[in-house]
C-alpha positions in Angstrom: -28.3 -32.1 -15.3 -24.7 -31.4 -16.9 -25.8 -27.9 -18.1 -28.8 -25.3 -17.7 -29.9 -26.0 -21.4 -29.6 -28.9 -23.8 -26.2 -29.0 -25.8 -27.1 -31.5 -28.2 -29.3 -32.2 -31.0 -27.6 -34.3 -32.6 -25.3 -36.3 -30.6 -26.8 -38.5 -28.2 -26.0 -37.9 -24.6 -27.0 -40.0 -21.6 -26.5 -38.5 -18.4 -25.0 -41.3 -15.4 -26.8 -39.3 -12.4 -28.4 -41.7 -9.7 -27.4 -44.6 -7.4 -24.3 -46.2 -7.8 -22.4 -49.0 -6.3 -19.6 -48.3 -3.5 -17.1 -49.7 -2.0 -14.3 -47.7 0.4 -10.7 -49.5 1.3 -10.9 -50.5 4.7 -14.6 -51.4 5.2 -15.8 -54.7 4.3 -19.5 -54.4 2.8 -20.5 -52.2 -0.2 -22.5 -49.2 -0.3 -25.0 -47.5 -2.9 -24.3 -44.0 -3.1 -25.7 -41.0 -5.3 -23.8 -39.4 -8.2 -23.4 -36.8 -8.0 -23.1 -36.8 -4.0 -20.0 -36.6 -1.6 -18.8 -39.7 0.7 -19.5 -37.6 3.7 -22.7 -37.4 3.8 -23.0 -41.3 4.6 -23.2 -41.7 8.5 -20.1 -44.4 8.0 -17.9 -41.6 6.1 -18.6 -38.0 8.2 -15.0 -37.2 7.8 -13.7 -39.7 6.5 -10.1 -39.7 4.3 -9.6 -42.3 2.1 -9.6 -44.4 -1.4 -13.4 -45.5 -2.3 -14.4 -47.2 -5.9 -17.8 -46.2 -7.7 -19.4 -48.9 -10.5 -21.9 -49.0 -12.5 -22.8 -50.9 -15.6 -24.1 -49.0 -19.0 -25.6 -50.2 -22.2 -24.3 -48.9 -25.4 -27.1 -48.9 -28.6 -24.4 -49.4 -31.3 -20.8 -50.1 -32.2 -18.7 -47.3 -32.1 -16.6 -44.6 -30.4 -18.0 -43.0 -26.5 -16.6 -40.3 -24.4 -17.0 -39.8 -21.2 -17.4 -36.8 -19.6 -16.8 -35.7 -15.7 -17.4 -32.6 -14.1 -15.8 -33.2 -11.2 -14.0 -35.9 -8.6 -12.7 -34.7 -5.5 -10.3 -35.0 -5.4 -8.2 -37.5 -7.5 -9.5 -40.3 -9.9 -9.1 -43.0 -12.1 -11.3 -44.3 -14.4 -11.7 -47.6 -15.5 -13.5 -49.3 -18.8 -14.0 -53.0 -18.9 -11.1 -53.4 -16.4 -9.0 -51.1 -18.7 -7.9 -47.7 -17.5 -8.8 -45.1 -19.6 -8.5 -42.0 -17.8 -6.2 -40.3 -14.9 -7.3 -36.7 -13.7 -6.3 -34.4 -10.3 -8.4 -31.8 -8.9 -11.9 -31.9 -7.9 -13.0 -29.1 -9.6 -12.1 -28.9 -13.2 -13.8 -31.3 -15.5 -12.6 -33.9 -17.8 -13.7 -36.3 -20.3 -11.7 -39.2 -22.2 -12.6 -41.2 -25.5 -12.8 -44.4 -26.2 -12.5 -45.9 -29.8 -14.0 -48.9 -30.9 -16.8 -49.9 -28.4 -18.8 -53.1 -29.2 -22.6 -52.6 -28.8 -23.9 -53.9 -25.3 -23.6 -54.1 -21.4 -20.1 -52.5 -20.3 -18.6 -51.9 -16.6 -17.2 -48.6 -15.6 -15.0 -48.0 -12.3 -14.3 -44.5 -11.2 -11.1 -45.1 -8.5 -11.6 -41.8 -6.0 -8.8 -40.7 -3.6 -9.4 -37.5 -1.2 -6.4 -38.0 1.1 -3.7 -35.7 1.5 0.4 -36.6 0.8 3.0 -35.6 -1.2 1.2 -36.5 -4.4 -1.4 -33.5 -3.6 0.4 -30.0 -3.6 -3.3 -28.7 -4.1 -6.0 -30.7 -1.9 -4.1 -30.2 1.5 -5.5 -29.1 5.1 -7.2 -25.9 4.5 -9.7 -23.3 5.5 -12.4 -24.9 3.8 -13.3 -28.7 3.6 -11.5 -30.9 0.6 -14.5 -33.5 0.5 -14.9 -37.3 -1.3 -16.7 -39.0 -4.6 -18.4 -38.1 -7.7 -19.5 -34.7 -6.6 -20.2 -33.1 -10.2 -22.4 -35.1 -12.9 -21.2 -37.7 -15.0 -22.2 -38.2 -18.9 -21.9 -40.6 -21.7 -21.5 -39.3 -25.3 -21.5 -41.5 -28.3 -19.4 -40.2 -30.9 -18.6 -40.0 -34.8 -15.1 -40.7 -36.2 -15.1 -37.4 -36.8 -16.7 -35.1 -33.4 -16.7 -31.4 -32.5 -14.3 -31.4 -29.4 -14.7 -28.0 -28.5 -15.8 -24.2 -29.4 -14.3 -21.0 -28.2 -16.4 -17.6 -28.8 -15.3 -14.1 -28.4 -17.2 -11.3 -29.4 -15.1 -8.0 -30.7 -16.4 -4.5 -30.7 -15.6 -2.3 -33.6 -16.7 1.0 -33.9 -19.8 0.0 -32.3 -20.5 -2.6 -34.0 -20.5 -6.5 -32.5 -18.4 -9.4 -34.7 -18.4 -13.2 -33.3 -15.1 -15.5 -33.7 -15.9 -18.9 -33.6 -12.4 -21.2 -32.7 -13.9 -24.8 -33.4 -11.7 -28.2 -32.9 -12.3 -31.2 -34.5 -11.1 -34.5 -34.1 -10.8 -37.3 -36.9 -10.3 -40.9 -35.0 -10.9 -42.5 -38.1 -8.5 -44.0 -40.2 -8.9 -41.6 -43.4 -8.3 -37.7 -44.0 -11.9 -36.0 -43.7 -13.8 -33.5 -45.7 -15.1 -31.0 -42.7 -17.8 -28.8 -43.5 -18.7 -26.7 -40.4 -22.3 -24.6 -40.0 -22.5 -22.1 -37.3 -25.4 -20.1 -36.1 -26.3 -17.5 -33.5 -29.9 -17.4 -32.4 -31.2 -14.9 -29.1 -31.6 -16.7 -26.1 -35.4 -16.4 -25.5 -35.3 -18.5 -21.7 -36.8 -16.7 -18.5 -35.1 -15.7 -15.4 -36.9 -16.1 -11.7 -40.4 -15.9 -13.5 -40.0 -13.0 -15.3 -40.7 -12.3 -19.3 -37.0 -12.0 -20.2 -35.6 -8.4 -22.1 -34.7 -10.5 -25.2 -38.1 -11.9 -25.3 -39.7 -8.6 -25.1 -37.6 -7.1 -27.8 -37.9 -10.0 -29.6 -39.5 -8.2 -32.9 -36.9 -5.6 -33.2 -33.9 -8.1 -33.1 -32.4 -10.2 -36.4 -33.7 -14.0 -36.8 -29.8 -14.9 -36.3 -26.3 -14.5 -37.8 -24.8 -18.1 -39.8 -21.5 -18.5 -39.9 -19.5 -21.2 -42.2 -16.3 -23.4 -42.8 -14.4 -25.9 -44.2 -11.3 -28.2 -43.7 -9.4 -31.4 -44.2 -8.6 -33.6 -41.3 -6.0 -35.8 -41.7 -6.6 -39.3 -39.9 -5.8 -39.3 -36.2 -5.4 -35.6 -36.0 -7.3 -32.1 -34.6 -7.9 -29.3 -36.8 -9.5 -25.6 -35.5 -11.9 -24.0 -38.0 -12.0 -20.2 -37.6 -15.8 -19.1 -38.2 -16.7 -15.4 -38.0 -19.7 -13.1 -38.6 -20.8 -9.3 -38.2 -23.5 -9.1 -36.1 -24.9 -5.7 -35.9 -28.0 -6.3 -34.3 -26.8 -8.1 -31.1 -27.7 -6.6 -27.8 -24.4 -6.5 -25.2 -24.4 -8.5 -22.1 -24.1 -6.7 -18.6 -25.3 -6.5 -15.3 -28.7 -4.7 -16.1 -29.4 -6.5 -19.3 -27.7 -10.2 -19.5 -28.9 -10.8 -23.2 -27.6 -14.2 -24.3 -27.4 -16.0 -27.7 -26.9 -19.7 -28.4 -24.1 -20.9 -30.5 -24.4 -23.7 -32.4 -22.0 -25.6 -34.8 -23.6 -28.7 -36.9 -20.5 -30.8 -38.4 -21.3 -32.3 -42.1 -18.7 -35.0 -43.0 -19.2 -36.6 -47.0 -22.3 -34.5 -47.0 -24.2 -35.8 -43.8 -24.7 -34.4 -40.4 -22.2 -35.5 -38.4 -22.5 -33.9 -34.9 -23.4 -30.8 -33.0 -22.3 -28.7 -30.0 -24.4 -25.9 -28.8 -23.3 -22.8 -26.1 -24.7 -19.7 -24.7 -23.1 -16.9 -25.4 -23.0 -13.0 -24.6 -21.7 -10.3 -26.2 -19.2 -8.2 -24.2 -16.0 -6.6 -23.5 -13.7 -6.2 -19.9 -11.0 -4.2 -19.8 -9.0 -2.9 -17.2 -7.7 0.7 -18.1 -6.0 2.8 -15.7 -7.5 2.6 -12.2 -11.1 1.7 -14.0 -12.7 -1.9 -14.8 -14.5 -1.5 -17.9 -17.5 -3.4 -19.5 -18.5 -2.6 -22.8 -16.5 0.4 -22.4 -18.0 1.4 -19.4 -16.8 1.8 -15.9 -18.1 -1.1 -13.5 -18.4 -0.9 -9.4 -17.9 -5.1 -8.3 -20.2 -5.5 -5.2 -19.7 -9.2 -4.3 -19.3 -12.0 -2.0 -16.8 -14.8 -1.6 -18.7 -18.1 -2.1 -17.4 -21.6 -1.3 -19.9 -24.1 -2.8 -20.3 -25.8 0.5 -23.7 -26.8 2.0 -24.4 -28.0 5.0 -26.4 -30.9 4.1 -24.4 -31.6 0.8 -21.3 -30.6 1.4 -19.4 -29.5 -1.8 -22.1 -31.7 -4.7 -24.6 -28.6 -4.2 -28.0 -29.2 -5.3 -29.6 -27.4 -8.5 -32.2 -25.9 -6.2 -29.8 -24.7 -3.4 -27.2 -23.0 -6.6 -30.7 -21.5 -7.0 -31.6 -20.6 -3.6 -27.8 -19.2 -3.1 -28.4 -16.7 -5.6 -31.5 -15.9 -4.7 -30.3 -14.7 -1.3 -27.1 -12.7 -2.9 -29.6 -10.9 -5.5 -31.9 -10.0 -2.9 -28.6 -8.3 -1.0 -28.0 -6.3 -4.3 -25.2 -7.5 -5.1 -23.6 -7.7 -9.3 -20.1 -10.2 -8.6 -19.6 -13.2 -7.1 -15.9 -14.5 -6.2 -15.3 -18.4 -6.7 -13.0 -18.9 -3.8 -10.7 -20.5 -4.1 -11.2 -23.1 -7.2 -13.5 -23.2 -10.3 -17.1 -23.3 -9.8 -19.7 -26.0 -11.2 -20.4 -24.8 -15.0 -24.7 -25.2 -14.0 -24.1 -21.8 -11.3 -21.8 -20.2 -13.9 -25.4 -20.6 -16.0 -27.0 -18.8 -13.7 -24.4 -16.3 -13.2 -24.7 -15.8 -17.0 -28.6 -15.5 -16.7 -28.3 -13.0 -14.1 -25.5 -10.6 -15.2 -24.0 -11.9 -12.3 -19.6 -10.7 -12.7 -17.9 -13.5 -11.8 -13.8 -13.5 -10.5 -13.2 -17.3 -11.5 -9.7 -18.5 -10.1 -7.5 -21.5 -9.8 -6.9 -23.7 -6.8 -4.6 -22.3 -4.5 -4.8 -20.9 -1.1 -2.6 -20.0 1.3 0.2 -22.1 0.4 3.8 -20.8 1.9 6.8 -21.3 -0.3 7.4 -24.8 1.1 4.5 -25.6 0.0 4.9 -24.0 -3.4 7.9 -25.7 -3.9 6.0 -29.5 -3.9 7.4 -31.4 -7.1 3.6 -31.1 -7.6 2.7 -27.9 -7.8 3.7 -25.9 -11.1 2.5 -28.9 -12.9 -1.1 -29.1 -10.9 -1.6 -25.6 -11.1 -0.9 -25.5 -15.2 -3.0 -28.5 -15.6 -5.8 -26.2 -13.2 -5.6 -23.0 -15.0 -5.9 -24.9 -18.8 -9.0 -26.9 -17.5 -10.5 -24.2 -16.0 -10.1 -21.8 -19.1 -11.0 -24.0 -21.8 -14.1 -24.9 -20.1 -15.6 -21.8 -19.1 -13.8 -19.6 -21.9 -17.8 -18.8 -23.1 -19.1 -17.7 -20.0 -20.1 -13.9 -20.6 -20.4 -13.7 -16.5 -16.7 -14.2 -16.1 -14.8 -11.2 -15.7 -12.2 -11.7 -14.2 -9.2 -15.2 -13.7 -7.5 -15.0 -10.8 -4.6 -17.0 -9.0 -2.5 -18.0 -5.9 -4.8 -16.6 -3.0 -2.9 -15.8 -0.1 0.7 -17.5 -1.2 3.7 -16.7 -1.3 4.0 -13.5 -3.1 6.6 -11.9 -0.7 9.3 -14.6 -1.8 11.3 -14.0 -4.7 11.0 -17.9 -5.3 7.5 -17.3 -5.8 7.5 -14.4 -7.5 8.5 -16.6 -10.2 5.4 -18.7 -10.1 3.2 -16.4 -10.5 4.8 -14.3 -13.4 4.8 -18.2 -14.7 0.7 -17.7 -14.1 -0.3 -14.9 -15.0 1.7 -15.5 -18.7 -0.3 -19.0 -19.0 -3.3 -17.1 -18.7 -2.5 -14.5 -21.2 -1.7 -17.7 -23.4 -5.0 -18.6 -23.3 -7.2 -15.4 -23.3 -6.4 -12.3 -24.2 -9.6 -10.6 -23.4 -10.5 -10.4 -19.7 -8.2 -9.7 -16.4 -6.3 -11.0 -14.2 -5.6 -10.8 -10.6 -4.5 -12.6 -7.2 -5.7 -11.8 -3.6 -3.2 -11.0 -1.4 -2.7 -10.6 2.7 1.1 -10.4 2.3 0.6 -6.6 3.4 3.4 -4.7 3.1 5.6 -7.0 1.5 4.1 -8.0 -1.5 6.7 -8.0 -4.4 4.4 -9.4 -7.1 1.7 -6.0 -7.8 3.3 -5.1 -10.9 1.9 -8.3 -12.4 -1.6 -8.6 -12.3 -4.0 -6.2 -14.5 -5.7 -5.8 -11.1 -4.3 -5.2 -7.5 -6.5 -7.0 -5.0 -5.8 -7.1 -1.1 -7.0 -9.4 1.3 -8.4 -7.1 4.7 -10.0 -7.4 7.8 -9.1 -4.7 9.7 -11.2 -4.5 13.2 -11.4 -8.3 13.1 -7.7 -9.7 13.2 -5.9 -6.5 14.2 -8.0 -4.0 16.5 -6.7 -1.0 14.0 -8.8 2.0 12.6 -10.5 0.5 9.5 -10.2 4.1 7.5 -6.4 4.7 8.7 -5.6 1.1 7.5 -6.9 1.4 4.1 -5.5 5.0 3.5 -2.1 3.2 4.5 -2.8 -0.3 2.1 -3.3 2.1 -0.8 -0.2 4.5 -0.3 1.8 1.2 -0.4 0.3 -0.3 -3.4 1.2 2.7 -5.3 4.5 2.7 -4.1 4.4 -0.9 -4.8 3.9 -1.4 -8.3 0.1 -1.2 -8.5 0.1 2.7 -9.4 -2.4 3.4 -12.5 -4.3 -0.2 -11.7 -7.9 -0.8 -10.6 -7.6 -2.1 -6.5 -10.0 -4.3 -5.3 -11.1 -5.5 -1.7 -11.2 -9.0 -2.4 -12.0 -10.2 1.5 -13.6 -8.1 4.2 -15.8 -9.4 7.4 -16.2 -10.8 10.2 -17.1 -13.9 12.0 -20.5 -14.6 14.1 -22.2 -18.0 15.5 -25.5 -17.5 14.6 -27.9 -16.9 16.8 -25.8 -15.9 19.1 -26.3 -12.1 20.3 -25.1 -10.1 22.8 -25.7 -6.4 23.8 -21.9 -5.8 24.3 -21.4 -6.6 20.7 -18.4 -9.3 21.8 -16.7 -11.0 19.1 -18.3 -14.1 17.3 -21.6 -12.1 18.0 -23.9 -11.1 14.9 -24.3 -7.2 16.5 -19.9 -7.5 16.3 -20.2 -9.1 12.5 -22.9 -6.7 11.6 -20.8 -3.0 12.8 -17.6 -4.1 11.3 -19.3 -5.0 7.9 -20.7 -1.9 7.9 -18.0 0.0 8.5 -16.0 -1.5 6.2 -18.4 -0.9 3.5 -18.6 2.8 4.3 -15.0 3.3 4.3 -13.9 1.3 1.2 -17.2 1.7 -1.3 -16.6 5.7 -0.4 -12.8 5.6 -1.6 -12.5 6.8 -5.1 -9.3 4.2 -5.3 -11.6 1.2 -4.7 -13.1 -0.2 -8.2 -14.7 -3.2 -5.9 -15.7 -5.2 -2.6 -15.9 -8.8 -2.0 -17.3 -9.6 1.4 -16.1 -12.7 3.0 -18.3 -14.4 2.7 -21.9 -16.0 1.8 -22.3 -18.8 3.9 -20.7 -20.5 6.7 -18.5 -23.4 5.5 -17.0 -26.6 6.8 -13.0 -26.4 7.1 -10.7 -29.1 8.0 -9.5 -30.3 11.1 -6.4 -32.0 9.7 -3.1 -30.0 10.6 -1.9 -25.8 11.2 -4.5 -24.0 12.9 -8.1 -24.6 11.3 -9.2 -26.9 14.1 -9.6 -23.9 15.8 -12.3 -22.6 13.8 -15.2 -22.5 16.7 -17.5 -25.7 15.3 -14.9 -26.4 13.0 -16.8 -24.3 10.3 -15.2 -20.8 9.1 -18.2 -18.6 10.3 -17.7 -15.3 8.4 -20.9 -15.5 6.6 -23.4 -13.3 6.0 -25.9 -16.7 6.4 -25.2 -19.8 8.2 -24.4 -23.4 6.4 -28.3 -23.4 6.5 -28.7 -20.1 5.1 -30.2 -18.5 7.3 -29.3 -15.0 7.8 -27.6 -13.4 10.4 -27.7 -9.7 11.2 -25.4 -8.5 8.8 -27.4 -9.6 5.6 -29.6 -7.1 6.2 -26.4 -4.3 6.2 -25.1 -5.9 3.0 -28.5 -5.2 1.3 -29.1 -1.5 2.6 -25.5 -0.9 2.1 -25.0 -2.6 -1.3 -28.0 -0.2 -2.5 -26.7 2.7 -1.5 -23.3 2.9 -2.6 -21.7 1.9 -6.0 -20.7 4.6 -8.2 -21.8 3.2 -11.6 
């Protein structure tokens, strides 16, 4: 399943889920393995490093053009058609697609050439505090495609004087040889789905609400070339998207060429505003209170190519702890649990792939370049996500170096390049020496005070906030964007010793108390959900006890430890709005 609902009507769509042939360089027999799925989880490949080829053979109906479509390879790939390559993409988790013009009806061979070893060539996949795993880990699909196809669709929704307006950015593509006559039909419809069982709010004000707002436009397309059709509408009837009430709407364009229907694309939409003004985060003009957790998407028995049901099962657990954010730590998320996000009113801090990387690091030929290419993918593809609040950047780099100060001014512009209309922010640990605060829209700060440094949790903060003011984070919301504590699970002890879940549970608590009863605060993101796997390659991570960064709330399993039952008293209790 490549999205929660269907996103075609129109053009036909095969999705390449299942079993597909394997082979890994170095091992003499061949494999069938699942798609999506990661290497690891084969008893030959546990931790394995390496260069592995997936194949499969596909049957096109008719002559014509086919894109295909991948949500994610972890963590390099390179994609073959007939023999030929087609396709070159870093970074396991943004997606990418590539046409391919002129395809003969019939039986054709795809290879998808996956690398997951670290080197120079990598500046982002290195050894890190969480597990850079191997293969097709996100699903795959095959499109077939007009001459003339709808290649994407941006929405944002504006607020004037109370009332709602929808602008529509559509691209189009003309691979034929001729200039086209583009006639574009949009519509917005209420999202009537179900969440967890229940009748949803837009289904039960279903009588009071507007069949739907249409939307329509018009261009040439010269041959070989990409064209953006502006569509907008007033739509006074809409209900806003939040926390309490995540109303969503479909989109959907239908592409006419010479007077025929051409091709489709359908989204879900919501209508909302973020805004960071003064030391408040506000939705729809109203000040939010982010009570979150940090979530790698890391399971134990899946590793990073997490299951529908367990995405389900995840936020299940979180919901049932109260909380109203999530934190994508530390890379783009897979778009089917930014659906349920969506669904839920779930406030997602979406960020780009960087953690903890030193200015040597920073300064890898690599970097700028993979980063750019990061913070594009990741923004053009989730750009319609009503759940995503905020984009964040660089966790835990170098943002006491001059040098690197540089990079992320660099980042933080590229994001304003390509929306205008939500946040930005970076975590930081570099206490007291931060020189990049004046650049984000929000000041976040990395803290586990009572865990690392045996220091008074409510001195500390008092201390971390005096310095961001003097810092050049006065008049900006502050977030805690990590907070918490390790414990093995099952493991308990009356003296509350470290790596015990009594020791997890007090300083969570604490920490809670102190920072969600500062006026300052606009947020808390406890690290983290679950357990994950980190790396044993290189620096200090092997020294994670069972090689796994324990700080969560619930173990790899998830099942709980004793703090999850803190998070959920204390996540009901406090929150100012």
């Amino acid at each position: 399943m490549i999205r929660l609902f269907e996103q075609h009507r129109i053009r036909k769509v095969r999705e390449l889920d299942g079993m597909w042939d394997f082979t890994m360089e170095g091992f003499s027999k061949g494999y069938r393995m699942p798609v999506p799925g990661c290497w690891e989880q084969h008893p030959d490949f546990p931790a394995h490093r390496g260069k592995g080829c997936y194949s499969r053979e596909v049957t096109v109906e008719q002559d014509g053009n086919v894109r295909l479509e991948f949500k994610g390879v972890s963590h390099t790939a390179d994609v073959f058609w007939d023999g030929r390559q087609v396709a070159h993409h870093y970074n396991a988790f943004t997606p990418f697609s590539t046409v391919i013009q002129n395809v003969e009806k019939g039986v054709h061979h795809i290879q998808v050439y996956v690398d997951n070893t670290f080197g120079e060539h990598s500046a982002l996949h290195i050894p890190n505090d969480y597990y850079t795993y191997g293969g097709i880990t996100r699903p795959v699909a095959l499109e077939s495609l007009p001459d003339v196809y709808i290649k994407e669709m941006h929405f944002t929704p504006v607020c004037t004087d109370g009332i709602w307006n929808a602008k529509v950015e559509v691209a189009l593509c003309n691979l034929s040889a001729r200039t086209a006559e583009a006639v574009l039909d949009g519509s917005l419809t209420a999202w009537r789905g179900n969440v967890a069982g229940q009748e949803s709010a837009a289904d039960q004000r279903k009588r009071e609400e507007p069949d739907g707002y249409t939307m329509h436009g018009a261009a040439k397309i010269p041959a070989g070339e990409e064209r953006t059709i502006l569509l907008e509408v007033s739509c006074p009837g809409v209900r806003p998207w939040s926390h309490q009430t995540p109303d969503l709407y479909f989109l959907q364009t239908i592409l006419s060429v010479d007077g025929r229907q051409k091709d489709d694309l359908i989204d879900r939409v919501g209508f909302r505003t973020v805004e960071a003004e003064g030391t408040k985060l506000l939705l729809n003009g109203q000040p939010i209170y982010l009570k979150g957790f940090n979530r790698h998407e890391d399971y134990a028995v899946e590793g990073c190519a997490i299951s529908l049901q367990h995405m389900v099962q995840d936020m299940d657990l979180m919901q049932d702890m109260n909380v109203n954010a999530l934190r994508t730590c530390h890379y783009p998320n897979d778009e089917r649990f930014l659906d349920l996000c969506d669904e839920r009113g779930i406030m997602v801090w979406e960020e780009n792939h960087a953690r903890g990387l030193n200015l040597e690091k920073m300064q890898n030929p690599n970097f700028e370049k993979q980063c750019e290419d990061c913070i594009r993918e990741m923004i053009q593809n989730h750009y319609n996500h009503p759940s995503i609040v905020i984009w964040g950047i660089l966790n835990e780099c170098a943002s006491e170096q001059p040098e690197a100060r540089e990079m992320y001014r660099k980042q933080y512009e590229q994001i304003k390049g390509l929306d205008t209309t939500r946040p930005a922010t970076s975590a930081t640990c570099r206490h007291f020496t931060d020189i990049c605060l004046d650049l984000p829209d929000v000041v976040s700060f990395n803290m586990y005070s009572g865990w690392y440094k045996n220091c008074p949790i409510g001195e500390r903060n008092n201390q971390e906030i005096e310095w961001i003011r003097r810092s050049g984070g006065e008049g900006k919301p502050i977030i805690v964007s990590e907070l918490g504590a390790a414990a093995i699970y099952g493991y308990r002890d009356r003296s509350r010793c470290k790596w015990s879940e009594e020791r997890q549970a007090d300083l969570i608590r604490e920490s809670l108390e102190v920072y969600m009863n500062d006026e300052n605060i606009t947020g808390v993101f406890i690290w983290q959900f679950a357990d994950c796997r980190v790396t044993e390659e290189g620096e200090w991570f092997a020294s994670r006890a069972r090689c796994h960064n324990n700080k969560g709330v619930v173990d790899e399993y998830r099942r709980p430890k004793e703090a999850y039952d803190v998070v959920k008293e204390l996540f009901a209790k406090y929150g100012r709005f």
